[in-house]
N, C-alpha and C positions, 0 to 999 in steps of 0.2 A: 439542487443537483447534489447527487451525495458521492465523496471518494473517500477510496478505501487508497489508503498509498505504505506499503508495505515496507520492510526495515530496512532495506537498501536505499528505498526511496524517499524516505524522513531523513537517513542518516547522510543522504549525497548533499546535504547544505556545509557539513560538517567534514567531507572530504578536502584532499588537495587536489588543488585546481590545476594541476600542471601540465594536463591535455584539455585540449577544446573541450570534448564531448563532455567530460566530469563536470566544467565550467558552466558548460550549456542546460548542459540537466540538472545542475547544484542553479541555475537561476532560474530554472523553470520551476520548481518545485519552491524556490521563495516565493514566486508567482501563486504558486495557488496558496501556501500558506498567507498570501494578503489578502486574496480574495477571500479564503475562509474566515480569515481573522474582520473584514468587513460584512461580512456575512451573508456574500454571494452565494456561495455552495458549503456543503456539511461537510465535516470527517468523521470518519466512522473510524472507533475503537473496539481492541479486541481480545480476550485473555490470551491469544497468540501474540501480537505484538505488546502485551506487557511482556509475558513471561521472555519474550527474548531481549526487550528491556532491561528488565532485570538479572538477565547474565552478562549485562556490561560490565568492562573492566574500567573503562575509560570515565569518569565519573561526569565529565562537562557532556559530553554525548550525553549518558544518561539521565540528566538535570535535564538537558535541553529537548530529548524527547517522551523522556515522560511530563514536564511541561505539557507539551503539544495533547499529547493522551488523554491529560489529565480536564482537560476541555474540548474535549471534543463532542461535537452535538449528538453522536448518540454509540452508544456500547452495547454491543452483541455479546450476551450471555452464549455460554455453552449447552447448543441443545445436542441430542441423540442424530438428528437429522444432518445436521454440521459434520458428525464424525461419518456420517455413512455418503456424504457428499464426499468430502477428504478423500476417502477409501474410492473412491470411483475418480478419482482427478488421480492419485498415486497409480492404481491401475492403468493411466493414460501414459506416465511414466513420470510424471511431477514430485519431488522429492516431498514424504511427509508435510513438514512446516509449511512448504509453500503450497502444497496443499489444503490445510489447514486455514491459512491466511484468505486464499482464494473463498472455501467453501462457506467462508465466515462472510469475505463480500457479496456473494450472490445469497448467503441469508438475511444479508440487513438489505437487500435492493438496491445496492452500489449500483450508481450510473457508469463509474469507471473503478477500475482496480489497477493502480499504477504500479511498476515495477522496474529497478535496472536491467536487473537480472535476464542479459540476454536468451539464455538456457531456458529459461524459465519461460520469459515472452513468450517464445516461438512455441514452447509446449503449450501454455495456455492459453495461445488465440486459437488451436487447434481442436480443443474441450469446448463441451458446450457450457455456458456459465449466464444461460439465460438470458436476462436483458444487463449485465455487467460486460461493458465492453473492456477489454484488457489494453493496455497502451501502456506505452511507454513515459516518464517524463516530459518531452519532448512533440511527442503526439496531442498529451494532457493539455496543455498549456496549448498547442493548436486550436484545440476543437474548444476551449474555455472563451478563446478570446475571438472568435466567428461570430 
């Protein structure tokens, strides 16, 4: 099973926990990082989620998720087809990067593309994105553990 979990989504282990919901999706997403790390399901890396990587300020974030990147079972080169996917999810109304992020999981065959990003959600369960189903944290960790 291969997920794609976008910069919000890597990064909520690394939030404060001082509402439920942060708490809840910062333990769901360790969840799958065990599972991947036992080698239940893949992650898929991507030159979108380096490059926003590496505009971190905060250095342990960034240690801690390019870690994650830096092993991850498989990396999506940038093709021509990726950018013209992007440009049709932004036309939906999805801001550039996360469209980007998006068009980069239904090029590697992501089975899911996780995200906080409530804005974001709701725009892209709306997109078609093939056989990548979009969920949330909280959804992810449901249908992982079924």
């Amino acid at each position: 099973m291969r997920i794609y979990l976008d910069m919000c989504s890597l990064q909520r282990p690394l939030d404060t926990k001082s509402q439920v919901r942060i708490a809840a999706e910062a333990e769901a997403i360790l969840n799958v990082i065990d599972l991947w790390k036992s080698g239940q399901v893949e992650l898929i890396s991507s030159p979108a989620l380096v490059f926003e990587t590496e505009q971190m300020k905060i250095s342990a974030r960034k240690s801690y998720i390019l870690e994650i990147l830096s092993k991850a079972n498989l990396y999506i080169q940038k093709y021509d087809r990726i950018n013209e996917q992007a440009q049709v999810f932004v036309e939906s109304g999805i801001k550039p990067l996360d469209a980007l992020h998006l068009a980069f999981s239904v090029e590697a065959a992501a089975d899911y593309f996780c995200t906080c990003d409530d804005r974001f959600l709701k725009r892209a369960k709306k997109v078609d994105t093939s056989q990548t189903k979009v969920v949330s944290p909280l959804e992810l960790i449901m249908e992982l553990v079924q």
